[in-house]
C-alpha positions as CSV (number, residue, x, y, z in Angstrom):
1,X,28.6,-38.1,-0.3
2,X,31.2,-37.6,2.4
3,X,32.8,-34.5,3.1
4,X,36.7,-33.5,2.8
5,X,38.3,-34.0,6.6
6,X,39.6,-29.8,5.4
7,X,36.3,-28.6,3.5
8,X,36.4,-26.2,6.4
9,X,39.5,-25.2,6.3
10,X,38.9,-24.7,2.7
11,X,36.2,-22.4,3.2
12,X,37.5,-20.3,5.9
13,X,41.1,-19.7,3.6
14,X,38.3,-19.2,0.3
15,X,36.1,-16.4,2.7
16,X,39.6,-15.0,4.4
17,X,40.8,-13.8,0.9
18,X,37.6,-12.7,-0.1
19,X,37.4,-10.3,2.5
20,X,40.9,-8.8,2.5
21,X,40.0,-8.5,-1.6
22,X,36.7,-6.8,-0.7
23,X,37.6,-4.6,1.9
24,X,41.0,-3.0,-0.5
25,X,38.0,-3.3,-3.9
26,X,35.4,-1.6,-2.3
27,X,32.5,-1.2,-4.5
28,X,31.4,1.9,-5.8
29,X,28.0,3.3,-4.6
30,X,26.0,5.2,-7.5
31,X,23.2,6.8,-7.3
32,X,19.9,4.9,-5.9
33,X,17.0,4.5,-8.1
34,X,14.4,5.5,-5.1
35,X,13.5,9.0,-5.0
36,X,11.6,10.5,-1.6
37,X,10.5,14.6,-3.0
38,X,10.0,16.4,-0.5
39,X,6.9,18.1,0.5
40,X,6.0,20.7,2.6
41,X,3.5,20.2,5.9
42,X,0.7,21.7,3.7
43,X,1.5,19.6,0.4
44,X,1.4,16.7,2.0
45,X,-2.0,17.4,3.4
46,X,-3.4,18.3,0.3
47,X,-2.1,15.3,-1.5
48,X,-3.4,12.9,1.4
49,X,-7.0,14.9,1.2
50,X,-6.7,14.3,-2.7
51,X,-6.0,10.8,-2.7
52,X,-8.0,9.8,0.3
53,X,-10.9,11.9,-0.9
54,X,-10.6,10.4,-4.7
55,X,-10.6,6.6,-3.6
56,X,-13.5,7.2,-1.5
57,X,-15.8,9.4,-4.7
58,X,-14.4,6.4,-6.9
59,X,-16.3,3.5,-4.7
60,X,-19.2,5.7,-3.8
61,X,-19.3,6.4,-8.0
62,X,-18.9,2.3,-8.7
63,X,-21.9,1.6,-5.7
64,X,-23.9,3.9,-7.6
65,X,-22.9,2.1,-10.9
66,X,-23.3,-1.6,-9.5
67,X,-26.8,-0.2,-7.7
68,X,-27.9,0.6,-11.6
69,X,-27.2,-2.5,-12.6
70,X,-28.5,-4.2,-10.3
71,X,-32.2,-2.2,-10.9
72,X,-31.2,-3.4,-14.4
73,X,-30.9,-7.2,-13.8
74,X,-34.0,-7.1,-11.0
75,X,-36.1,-5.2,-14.3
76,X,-35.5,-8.4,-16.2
77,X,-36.7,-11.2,-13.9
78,X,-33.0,-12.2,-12.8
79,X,-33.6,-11.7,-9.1
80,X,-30.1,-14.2,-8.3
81,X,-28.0,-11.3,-10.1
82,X,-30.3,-8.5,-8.3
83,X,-29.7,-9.8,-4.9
84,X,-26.1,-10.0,-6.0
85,X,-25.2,-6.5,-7.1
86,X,-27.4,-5.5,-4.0
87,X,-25.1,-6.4,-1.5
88,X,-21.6,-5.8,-3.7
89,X,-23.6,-1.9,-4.0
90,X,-23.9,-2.2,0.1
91,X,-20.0,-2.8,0.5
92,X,-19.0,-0.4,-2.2
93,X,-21.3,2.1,0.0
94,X,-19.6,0.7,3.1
95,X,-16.2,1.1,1.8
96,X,-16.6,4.5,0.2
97,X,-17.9,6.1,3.4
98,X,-15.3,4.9,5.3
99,X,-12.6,6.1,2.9
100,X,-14.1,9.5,3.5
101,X,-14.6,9.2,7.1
102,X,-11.1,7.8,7.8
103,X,-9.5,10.5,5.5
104,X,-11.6,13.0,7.3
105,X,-10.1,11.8,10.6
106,X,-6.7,11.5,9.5
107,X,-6.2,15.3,7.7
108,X,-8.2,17.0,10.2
109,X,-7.8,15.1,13.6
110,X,-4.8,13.0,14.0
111,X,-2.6,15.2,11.3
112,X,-3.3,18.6,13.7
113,X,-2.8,16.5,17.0
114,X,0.3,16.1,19.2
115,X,2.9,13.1,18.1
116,X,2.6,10.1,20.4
117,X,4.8,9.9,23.3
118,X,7.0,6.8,23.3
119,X,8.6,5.5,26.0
């Protein structure tokens, strides 16, 4: 398929007019569908502690459930399944603590702590 020898020329007349149309048209903003509250120093603390704390109490609560289970599946001879909620209990354990440890660190020692300097 060949091209017009003044496609371009097309183009830059088709985009020229555009422009000129859109800058006299502008388009009207409304309002945006994104809204940021705004929290106070000591809200957003709380909040952080609250969701930081609750992700880390819900997989420490599903170790504790999987860890059942697996005492469950081991009490009935299935030693494949036993092994296998072993070591999903030993990540959800794993994963738990360090939801708590990190949100421990975070509220209480970077929060608290100068900002970085950037250069």
């Amino acid at each position: 398929m060949s091209r017009r020898p003044d496609a371009d020329d097309t183009f830059n007349t088709v985009e020229g007019r555009y422009d000129k149309w859109s800058s006299a048209n502008p388009r009207p903003r409304g309002p945006s569908a994104l809204k940021v509250p705004v929290m106070s120093d000591a809200m957003e603390k709380t909040v952080g502690m609250a969701v930081g704390f609750g992700a880390g109490v819900v997989l420490l609560a599903l170790a504790a459930f999987t860890a059942m289970n697996a005492a469950k599946w081991g009490a009935i001879d299935r030693s494949g399944a036993q092994i296998g909620y072993t070591i999903a209990a030993f990540f959800l354990v794993l994963a738990g603590l360090g939801a708590l440890g990190a949100t421990y660190n975070h509220v209480f020692r970077v929060m608290p702590g100068e900002p970085p300097h950037h250069h």
